[in-house]
N, C-alpha and C positions, 0 to 999 in steps of 0.2 A: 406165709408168716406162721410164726410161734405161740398162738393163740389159747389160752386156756380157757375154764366155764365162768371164769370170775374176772374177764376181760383185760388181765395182763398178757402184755404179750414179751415175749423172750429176745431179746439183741444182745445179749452177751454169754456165749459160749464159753465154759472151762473146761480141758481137753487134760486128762491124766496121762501123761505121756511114757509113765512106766509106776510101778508099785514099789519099784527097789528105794531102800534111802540108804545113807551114810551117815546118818547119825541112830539113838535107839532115845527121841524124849521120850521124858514117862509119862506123859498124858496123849502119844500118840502110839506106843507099841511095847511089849515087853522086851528087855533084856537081850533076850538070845535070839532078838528077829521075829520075822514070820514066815510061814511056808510062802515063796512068791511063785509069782504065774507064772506058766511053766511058757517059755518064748514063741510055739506055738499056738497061744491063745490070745497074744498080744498083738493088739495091730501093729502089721506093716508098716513102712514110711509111707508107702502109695494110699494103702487104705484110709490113715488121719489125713491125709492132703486131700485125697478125695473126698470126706465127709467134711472136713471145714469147707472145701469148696461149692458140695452141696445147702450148705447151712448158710453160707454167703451169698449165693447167686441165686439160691430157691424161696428161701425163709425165711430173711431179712435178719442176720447176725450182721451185727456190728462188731464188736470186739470178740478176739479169742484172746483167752488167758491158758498160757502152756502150765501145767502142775505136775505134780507127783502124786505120793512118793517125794521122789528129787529127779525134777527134770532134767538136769544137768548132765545124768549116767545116761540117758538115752546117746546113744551113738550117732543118731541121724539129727540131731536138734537143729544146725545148723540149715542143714538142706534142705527140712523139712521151712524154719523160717523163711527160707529164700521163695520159696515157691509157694507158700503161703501169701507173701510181701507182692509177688508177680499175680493175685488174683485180682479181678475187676468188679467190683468196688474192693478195692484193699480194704482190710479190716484194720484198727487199732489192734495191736499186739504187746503183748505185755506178758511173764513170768515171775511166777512164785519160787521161788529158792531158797534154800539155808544156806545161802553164798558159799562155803565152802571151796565150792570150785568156778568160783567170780573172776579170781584174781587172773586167771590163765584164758578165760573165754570172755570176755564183758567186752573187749573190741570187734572180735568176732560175732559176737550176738547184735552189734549193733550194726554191724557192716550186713550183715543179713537181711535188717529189717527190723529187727526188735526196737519197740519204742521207750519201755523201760520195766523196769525191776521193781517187786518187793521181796523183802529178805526178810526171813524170820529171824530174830534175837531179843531174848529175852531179857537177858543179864548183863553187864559192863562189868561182870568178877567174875574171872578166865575157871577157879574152883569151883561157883554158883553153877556156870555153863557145863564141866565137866561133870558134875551131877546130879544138872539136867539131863542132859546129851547123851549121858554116857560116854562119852569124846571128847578128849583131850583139842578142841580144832578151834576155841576160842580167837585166836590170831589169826586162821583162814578167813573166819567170817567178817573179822575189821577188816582185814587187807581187799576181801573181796567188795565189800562196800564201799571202799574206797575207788578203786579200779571201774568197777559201776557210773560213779559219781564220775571220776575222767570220760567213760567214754561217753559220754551226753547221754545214758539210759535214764532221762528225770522226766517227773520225781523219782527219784530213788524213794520208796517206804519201807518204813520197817514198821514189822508186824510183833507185837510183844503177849507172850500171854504172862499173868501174874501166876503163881503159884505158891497158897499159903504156906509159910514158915522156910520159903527158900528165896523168893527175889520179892515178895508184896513189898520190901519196904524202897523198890527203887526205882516209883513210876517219877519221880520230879527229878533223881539223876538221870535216868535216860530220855525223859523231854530236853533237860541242858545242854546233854551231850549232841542230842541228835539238833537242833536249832544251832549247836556251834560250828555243825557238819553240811548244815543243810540240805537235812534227811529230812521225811514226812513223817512221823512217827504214829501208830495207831496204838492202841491196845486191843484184844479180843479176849472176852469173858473165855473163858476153859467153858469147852461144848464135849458133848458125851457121846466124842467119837474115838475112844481107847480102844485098842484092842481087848486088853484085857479088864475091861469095863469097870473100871475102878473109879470113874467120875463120881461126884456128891454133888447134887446142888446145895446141903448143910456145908457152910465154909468154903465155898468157892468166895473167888477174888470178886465184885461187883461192878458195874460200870460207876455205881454209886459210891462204890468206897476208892476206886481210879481216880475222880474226879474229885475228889475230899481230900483226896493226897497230892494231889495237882495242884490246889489250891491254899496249898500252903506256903507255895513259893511262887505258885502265879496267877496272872490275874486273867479268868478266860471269861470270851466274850462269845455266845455259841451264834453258829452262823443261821441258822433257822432251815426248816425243811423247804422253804424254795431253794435255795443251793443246793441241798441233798440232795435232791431230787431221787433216784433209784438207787443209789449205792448205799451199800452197808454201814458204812460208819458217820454218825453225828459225827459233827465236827465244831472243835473251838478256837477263835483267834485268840493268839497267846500273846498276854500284855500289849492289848492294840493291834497284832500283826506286825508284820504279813506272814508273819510263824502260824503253823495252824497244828493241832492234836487231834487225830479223832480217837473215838470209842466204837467199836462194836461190838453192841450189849445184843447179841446173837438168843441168849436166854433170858434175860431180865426184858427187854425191849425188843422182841422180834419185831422186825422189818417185815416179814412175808408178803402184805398188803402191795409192798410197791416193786414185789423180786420181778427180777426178769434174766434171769440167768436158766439156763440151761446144761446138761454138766453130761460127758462124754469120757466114759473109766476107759483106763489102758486096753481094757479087753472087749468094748465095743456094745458096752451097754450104757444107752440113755437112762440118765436120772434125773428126776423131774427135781430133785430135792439133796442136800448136803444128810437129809435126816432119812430119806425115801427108805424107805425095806420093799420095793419093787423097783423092778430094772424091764427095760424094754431092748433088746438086742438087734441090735443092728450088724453086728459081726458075722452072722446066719445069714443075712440077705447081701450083704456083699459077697460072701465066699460064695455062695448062691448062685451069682448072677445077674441079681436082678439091677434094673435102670436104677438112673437118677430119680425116676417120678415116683417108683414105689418106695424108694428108701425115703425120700422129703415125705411121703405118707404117712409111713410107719412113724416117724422121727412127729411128726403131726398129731397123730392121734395119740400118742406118750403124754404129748404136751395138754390136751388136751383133757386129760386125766387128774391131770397135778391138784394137788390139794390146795385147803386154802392155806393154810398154814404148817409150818412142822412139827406143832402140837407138844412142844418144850414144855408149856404151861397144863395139859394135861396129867395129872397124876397116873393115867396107865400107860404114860409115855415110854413105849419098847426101845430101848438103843438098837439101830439099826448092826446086823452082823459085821458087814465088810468098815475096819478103819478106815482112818482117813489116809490112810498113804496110799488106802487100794481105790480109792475113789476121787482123789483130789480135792484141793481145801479152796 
């Protein structure tokens, strides 16, 4: 098992399956891109199927979540699912995407094994989304939510960030929207993973001002932390249910207390943390050679390391170097 010094232990695996994306938000990269990993650095299909398998049958993972970047551009996604979906204990499987390229794969994703989707979108005004995005792809990402939704990938969630003076003001139209869709809808505080570190905690979006705008038109009823249990986002029944909203106040309301996630970047380094500024490499002892039992070792003492928290509420809080597209959200 996945054990740290503070007695959580880790079952759920996110696996950064390449660092490329196809969009450019501004709260996760500048403009013109970033230098990406050059394909010899990047695991294999063999090598991620090999370490989720060791993380499954060794270490006791329950769920893997495939990420980015945009998992989507990976070439092997599909094969990599099937032969994931073929290990013993199956894991729950699930993916992050900016649907984009939903509409063309969501039968195929599901025919593999994938159990279901979240999709990042922030906005319901196609202008709002182009400059966020930088990308005109507004309509891929409905279409591909939708396509989602047919092939049985549910819950479908959509993951929303607010951004002062471009969408704060449309957390109650995209609860509407998403409840007429019967989509999950979350929101996630903006965290100070840009590349070009441009994050403020002065004027960020709140889970507190989320939920003050939510209550202008609805009525929530929050489900309590026996339901939470380890995932990220409180959650609230909307006007009675069975509709539900969460928050993931990532900064204002760290979780850390009850994380049990473990996180696996494109290039084969364990991170104890979404905030970690150290990495543990596991892509040196595969190409290496070594067994099963050294690599669940390594991968062991990483965990064992983890902190207690990611120290958001620190004032000498360092943004870690590597963004979120090189590390997986």
């Amino acid at each position: 098992m996945l054990i740290d010094t503070y007695g959580r232990q880790a079952t759920d695996l996110r696996v950064s399956l390449t660092d490329r994306c196809n969009l450019r938000c501004t709260y996760c990269m500048p403009e013109e891109g970033l230098q990406w990993l050059a394909k010899p650095d990047l695991l294999t299909d063999d090598e991620i199927v090999r370490l989720i398998d060791i993380s499954v049958t060794s270490l006791g993972i329950e769920e893997v979540r495939f990420t980015g970047g945009e998992p989507l551009l990976r070439p092997g996604l599909v094969g990599i699912l099937e032969r994931v979906a073929a290990l013993e204990p199956r894991p729950q499987m699930s993916l992050t995407t900016n649907g984009i390229g939903l509409k063309r794969t969501a039968t195929a994703l599901k025919a593999a094994g994938l159990d279901r989707v979240n999709v990042s979108l922030d906005t319901l005004r196609p202008d709002v989304f182009k400059t966020l995005t930088r990308r005109d792809r507004h309509k891929d990402v409905i279409e591909g939510l939708n396509a989602a939704h047919e092939a049985g990938l549910t819950p479908v969630k959509v993951n929303s960030v607010l951004i002062p003076g471009l969408n704060d003001d449309e957390a109650p139209n995209l609860l509407a929207w998403a409840i007429e869709h019967d989509y999950e809808l979350r929101f996630i505080e903006q965290m100070p993973l840009d590349a070009q570190h441009g994050w403020k905690r002065d004027g960020m979006i709140t889970a507190e001002d989320i939920l003050r705008s939510l209550r202008t038109r609805f009525e929530l009823t929050e489900e309590g932390s026996e339901k939470r249990g380890s995932a990220p986002a409180e959650r609230w029944a909307v006007d009675g249910g069975p509709h539900v909203v969460g928050v993931i106040a990532s900064v204002t309301r760290p979780f850390c207390a009850a994380c049990d996630r473990t996180r696996l970047t494109a290039d084969g380094q364990v991170r104890t943390c979404l905030f970690a500024t150290e990495e543990t490499d596991l892509r040196a002892a595969l190409r290496a050679g070594a067994p099963d039992e050294e690599i669940a070792r390594i991968w062991k003492v990483a965990m064992w390391g983890k902190k207690a928290g990611a120290g958001l509420d620190d004032p000498t809080f360092v943004q870690p170097d590597r963004p979120m597209s090189a590390i997986g959200g």
